[in-house]
N, C-alpha and C positions, 0 to 999 in steps of 0.2 A: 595098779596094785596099791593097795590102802598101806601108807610107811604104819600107821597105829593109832588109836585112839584110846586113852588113857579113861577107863572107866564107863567107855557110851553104855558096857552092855547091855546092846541088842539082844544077844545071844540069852542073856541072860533076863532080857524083859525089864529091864527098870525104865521107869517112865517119868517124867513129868520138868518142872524147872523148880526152879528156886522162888520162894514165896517174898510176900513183902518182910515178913519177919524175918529173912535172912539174912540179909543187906545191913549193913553196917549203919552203924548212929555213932555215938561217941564212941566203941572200940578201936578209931582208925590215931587217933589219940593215943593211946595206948602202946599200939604199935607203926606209928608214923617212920617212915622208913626203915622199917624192918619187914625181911619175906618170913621171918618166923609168924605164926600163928595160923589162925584157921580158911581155910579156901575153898570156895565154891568151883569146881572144875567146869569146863566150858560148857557142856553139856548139862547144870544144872541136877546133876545126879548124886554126886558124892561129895563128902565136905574131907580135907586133906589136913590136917593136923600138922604144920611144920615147925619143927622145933631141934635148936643145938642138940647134937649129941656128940661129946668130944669138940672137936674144932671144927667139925663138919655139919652139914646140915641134913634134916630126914623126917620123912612124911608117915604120916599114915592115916588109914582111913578111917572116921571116925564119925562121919555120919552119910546116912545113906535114903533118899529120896523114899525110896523102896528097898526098904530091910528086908522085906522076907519074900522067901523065893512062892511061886506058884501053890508050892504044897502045904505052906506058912509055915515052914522052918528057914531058919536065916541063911542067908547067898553063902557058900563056901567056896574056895580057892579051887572049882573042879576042873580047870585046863593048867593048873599049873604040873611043870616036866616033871617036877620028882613025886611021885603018886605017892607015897608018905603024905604030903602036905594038902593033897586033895580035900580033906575035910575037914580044914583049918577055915576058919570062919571070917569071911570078907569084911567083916568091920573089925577092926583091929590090926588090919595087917599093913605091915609098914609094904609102901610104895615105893618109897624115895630115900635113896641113901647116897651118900659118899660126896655129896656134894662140897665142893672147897671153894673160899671165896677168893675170886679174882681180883684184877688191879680195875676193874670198871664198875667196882659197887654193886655185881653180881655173884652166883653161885655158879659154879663149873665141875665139869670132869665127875659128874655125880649118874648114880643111874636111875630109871622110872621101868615100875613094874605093869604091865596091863595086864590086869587079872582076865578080861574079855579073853584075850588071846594065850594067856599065861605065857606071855615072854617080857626078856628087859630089854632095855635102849638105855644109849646115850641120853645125858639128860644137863640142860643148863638151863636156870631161870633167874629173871630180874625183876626188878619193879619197876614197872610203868610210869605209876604214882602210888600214891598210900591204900590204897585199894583196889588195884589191877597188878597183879602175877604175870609175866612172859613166861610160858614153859616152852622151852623149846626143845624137841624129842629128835633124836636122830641116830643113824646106825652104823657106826664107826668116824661116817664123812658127817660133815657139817654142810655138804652142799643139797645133800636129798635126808631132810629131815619134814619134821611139822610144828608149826607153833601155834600156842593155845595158849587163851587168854582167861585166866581164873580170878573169881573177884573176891574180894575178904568179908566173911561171913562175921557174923556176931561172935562175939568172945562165948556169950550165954546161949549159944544158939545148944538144943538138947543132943545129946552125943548116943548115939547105936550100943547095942549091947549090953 
């Protein structure tokens, strides 16, 4: 059984990877050990916007491979549980929240939404180095989770919506 993947939608049909213009040049500078700023998720599909909010850390989606659904109106929140929010629009919506930083120069005890699936998880992530993201997803335990590796996108890369 699949613990989650943060953004593949299948379901939802987005396609492709991340271009050479996505990839970082001098923005790692910028934000040289820091997980705040912009990420390419593992799958090449969505760019993840991390940035303080209060003392904690929090994502959201703010670029996307494939913006627009089949019908060429934009992806909306449609598996998420509170049907209110179903057509709330997938580029903009926060992912990642509550994150607090640890004593190992990571973010912890935070959580991550999967719009594919409309459920949250557990959620901690680190820096690898200045341009490689650990998210690591998991559902209460820490021993049956998943990790995924996102890379840091252009500060200028163009933003959805």
């Amino acid at each position: 059984m699949r613990i989650f993947r943060l953004l593949l939608a299948v379901g939802l049909g987005w396609t492709g990877a991340a271009t050479g213009s996505a990839w970082i040049a001098g923005t790692a500078m910028a934000q040289a050990g820091s997980v705040a700023g912009l990420w390419l998720d593992d799958e090449g599909k969505g760019g993840i916007d991390i940035q303080p909010c209060g003392a904690q850390m929090c994502g959201r989606i703010v670029w996307l491979k494939e913006p627009l659904d089949p019908s060429g109106k934009p992806w909306a929140d449609k598996l998420n549980p509170d049907q209110k929010k179903r057509a709330q629009p997938v580029c903009g919506l926060q992912v990642i929240g509550g994150l607090k930083p640890n004593n190992k120069g990571g973010w912890e005890d935070g959580w991550i939404y999967d719009p594919e699936e409309g459920k949250r998880y557990d959620v901690e992530i680190s820096l690898k180095d200045a341009n490689t993201l650990t998210v690591f997803g998991y559902m209460g335990v820490k021993l049956i989770g998943e990790t995924m590796t996102w890379t840091r996108m252009a500060a200028n890369t163009p933003r959805c919506g």
